[in-house]
OpenMM code with the backbone's topology and positions (N, CA, C; nanometers):
from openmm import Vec3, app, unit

residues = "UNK UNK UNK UNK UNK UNK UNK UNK UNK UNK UNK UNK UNK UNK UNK UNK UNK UNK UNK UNK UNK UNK UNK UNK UNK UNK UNK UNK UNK UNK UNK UNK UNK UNK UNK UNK UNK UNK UNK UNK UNK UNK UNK UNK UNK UNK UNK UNK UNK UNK UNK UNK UNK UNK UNK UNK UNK UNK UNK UNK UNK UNK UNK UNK UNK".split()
positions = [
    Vec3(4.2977, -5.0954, 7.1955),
    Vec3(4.3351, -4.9764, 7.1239),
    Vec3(4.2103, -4.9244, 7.0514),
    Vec3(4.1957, -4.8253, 7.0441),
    Vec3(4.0287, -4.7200, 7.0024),
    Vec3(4.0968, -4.6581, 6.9050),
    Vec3(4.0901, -4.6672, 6.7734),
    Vec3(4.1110, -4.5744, 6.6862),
    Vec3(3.9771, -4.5058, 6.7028),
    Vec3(3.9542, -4.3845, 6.5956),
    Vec3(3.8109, -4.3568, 6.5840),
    Vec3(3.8704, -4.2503, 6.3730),
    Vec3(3.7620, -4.3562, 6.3381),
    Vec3(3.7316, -4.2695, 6.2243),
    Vec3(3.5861, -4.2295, 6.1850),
    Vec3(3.5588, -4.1155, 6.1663),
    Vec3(3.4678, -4.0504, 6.1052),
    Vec3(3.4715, -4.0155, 5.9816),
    Vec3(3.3268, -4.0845, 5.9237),
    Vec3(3.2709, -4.0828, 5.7870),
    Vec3(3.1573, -4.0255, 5.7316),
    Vec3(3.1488, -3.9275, 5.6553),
    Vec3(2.9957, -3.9115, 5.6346),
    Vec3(2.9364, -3.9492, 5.5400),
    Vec3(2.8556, -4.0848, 5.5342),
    Vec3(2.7823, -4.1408, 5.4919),
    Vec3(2.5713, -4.0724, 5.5043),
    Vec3(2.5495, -4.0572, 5.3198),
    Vec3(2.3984, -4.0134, 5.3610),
    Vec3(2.4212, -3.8741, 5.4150),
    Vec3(2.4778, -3.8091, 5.3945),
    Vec3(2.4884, -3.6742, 5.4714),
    Vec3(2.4888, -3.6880, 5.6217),
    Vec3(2.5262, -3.8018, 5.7034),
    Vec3(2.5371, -3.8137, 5.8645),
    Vec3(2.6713, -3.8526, 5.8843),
    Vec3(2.7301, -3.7985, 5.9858),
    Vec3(2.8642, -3.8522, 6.0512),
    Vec3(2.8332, -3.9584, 6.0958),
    Vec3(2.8997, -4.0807, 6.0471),
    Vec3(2.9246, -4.2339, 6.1457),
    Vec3(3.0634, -4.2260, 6.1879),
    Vec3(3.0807, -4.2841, 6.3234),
    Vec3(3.2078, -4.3910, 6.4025),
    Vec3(3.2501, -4.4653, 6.3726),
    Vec3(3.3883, -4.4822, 6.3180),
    Vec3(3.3801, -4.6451, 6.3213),
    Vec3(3.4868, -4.6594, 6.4042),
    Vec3(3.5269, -4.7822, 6.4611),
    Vec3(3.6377, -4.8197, 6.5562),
    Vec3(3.7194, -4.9131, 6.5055),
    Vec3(3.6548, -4.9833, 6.3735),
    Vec3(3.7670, -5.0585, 6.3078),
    Vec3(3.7527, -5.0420, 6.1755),
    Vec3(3.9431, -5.0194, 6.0795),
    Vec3(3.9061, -4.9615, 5.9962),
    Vec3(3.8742, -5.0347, 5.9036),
    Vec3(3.8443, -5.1863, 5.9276),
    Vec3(3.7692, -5.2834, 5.7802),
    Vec3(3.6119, -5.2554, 5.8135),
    Vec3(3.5896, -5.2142, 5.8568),
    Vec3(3.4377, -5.1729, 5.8966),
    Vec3(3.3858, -5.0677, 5.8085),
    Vec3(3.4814, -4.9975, 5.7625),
    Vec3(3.4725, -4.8527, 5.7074),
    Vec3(3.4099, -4.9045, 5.5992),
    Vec3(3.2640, -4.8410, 5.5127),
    Vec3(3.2631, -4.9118, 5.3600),
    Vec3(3.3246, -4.9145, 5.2351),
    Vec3(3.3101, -4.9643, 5.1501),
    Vec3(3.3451, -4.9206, 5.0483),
    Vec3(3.3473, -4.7864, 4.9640),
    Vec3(3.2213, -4.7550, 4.9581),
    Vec3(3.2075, -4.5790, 4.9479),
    Vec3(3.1589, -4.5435, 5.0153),
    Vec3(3.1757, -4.4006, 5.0460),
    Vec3(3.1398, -4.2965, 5.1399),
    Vec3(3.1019, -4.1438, 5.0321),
    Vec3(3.0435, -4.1025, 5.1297),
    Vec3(3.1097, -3.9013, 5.0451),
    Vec3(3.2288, -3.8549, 5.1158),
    Vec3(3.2346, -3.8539, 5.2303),
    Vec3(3.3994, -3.8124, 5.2889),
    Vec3(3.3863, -3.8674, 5.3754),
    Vec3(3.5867, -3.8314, 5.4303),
    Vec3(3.6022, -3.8612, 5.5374),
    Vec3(3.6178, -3.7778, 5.6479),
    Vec3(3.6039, -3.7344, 5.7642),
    Vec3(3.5770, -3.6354, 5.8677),
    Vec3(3.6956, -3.6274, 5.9622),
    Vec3(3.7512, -3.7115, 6.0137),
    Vec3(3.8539, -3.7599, 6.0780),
    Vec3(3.8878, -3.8931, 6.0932),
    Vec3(3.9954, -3.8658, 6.0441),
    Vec3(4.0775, -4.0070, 6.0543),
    Vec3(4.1865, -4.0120, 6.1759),
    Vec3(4.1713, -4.0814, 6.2887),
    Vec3(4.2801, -4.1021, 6.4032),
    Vec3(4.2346, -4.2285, 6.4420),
    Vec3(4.3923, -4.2907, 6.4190),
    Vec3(4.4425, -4.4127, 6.4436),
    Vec3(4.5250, -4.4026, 6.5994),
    Vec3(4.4687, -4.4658, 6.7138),
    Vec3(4.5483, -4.5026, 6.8133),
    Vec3(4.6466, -4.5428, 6.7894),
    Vec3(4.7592, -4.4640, 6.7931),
    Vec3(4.9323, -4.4644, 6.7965),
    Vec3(4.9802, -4.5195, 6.9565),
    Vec3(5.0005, -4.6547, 7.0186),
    Vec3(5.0684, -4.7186, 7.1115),
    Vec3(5.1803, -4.6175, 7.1909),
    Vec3(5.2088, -4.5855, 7.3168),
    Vec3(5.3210, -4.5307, 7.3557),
    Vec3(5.4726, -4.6353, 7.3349),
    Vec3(5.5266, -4.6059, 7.2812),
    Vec3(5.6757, -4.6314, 7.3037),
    Vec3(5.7724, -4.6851, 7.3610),
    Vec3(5.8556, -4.7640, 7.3832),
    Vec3(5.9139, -4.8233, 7.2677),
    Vec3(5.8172, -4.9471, 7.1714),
    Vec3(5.8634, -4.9369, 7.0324),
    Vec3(5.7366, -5.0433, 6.9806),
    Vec3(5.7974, -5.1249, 6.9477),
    Vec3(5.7177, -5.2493, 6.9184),
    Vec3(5.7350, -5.3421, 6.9211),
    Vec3(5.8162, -5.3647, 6.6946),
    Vec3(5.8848, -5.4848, 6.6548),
    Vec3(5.8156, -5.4288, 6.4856),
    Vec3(5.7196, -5.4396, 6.4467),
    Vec3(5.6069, -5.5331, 6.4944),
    Vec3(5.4975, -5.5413, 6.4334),
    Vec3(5.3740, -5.4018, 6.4823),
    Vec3(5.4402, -5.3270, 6.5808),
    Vec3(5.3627, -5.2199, 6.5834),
    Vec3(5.4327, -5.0919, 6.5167),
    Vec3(5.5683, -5.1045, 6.4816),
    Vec3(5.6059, -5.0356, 6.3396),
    Vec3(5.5548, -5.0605, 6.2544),
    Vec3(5.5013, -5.1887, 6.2369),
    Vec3(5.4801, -5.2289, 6.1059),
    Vec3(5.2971, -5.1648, 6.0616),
    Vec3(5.2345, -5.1900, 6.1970),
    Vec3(5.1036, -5.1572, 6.1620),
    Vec3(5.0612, -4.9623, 6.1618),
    Vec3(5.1954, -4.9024, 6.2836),
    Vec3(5.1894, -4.7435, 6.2170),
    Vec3(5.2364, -4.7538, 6.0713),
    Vec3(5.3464, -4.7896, 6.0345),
    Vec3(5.3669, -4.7547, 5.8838),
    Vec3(5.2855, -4.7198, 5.7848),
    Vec3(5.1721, -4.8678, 5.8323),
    Vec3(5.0660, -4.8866, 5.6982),
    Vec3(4.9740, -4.7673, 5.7264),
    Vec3(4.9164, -4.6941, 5.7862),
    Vec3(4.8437, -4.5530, 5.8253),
    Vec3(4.8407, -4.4642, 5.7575),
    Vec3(4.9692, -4.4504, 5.6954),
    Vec3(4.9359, -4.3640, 5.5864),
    Vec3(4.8972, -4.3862, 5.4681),
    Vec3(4.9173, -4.4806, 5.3873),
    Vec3(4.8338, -4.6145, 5.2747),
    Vec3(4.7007, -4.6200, 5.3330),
    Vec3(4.6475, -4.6408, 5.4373),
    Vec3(4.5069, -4.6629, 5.4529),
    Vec3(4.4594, -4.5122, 5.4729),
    Vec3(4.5098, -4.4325, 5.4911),
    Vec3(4.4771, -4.2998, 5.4717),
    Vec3(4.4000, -4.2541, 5.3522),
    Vec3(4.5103, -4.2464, 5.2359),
    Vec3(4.5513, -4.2549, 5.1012),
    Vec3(4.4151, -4.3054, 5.0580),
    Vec3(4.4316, -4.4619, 5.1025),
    Vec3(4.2919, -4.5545, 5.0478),
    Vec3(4.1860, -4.5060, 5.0886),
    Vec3(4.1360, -4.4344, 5.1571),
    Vec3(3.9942, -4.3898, 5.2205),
    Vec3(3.9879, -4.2765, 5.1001),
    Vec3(4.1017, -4.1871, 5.1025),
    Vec3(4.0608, -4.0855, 5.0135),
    Vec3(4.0528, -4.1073, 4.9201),
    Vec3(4.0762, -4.2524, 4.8146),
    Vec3(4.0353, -4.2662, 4.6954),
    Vec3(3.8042, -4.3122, 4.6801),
    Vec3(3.8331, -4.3758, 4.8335),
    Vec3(3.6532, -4.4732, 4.8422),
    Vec3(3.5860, -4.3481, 4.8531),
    Vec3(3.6319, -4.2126, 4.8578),
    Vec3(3.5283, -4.0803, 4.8598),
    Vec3(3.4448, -4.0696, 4.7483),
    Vec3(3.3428, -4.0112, 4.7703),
    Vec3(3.2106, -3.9982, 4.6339),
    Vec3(3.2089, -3.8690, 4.6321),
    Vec3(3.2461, -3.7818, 4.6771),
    Vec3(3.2004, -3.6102, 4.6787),
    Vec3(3.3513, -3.5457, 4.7219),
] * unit.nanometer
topology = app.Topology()
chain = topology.addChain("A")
for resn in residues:
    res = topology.addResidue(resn, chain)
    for name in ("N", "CA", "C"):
        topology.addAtom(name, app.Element.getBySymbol(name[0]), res)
């Protein structure tokens, strides 16, 4: 599964593909997309869309600008 989030760190867009990778601070975030699994899911892949929007949330607090 490939999520892809974009960060701009230093005034440059970085990739990341996993989101504990992401740092602690940043200046923003650019796009955030999480690979969503096709259907029917499993619960533990309910369980890991659920949290997506909390780690959302959390990125937009690690912003500096």
């Amino acid at each position: 599964m490939a999520h892809t989030f974009k960060i701009l760190i230093d005034g440059k867009v970085k990739t990341f593909r996993k989101f504990e990778e992401i740092p602690e601070t940043f200046e923003n975030v650019i796009a955030f997309e999480p690979k969503i699994p096709e259907g029917p899911h499993t619960p533990e892949q309910h369980a890991e869309i659920d949290s997506w929007s909390d780690k959302f949330k959390e990125l937009l607090k690690r912003e500096t600008k």
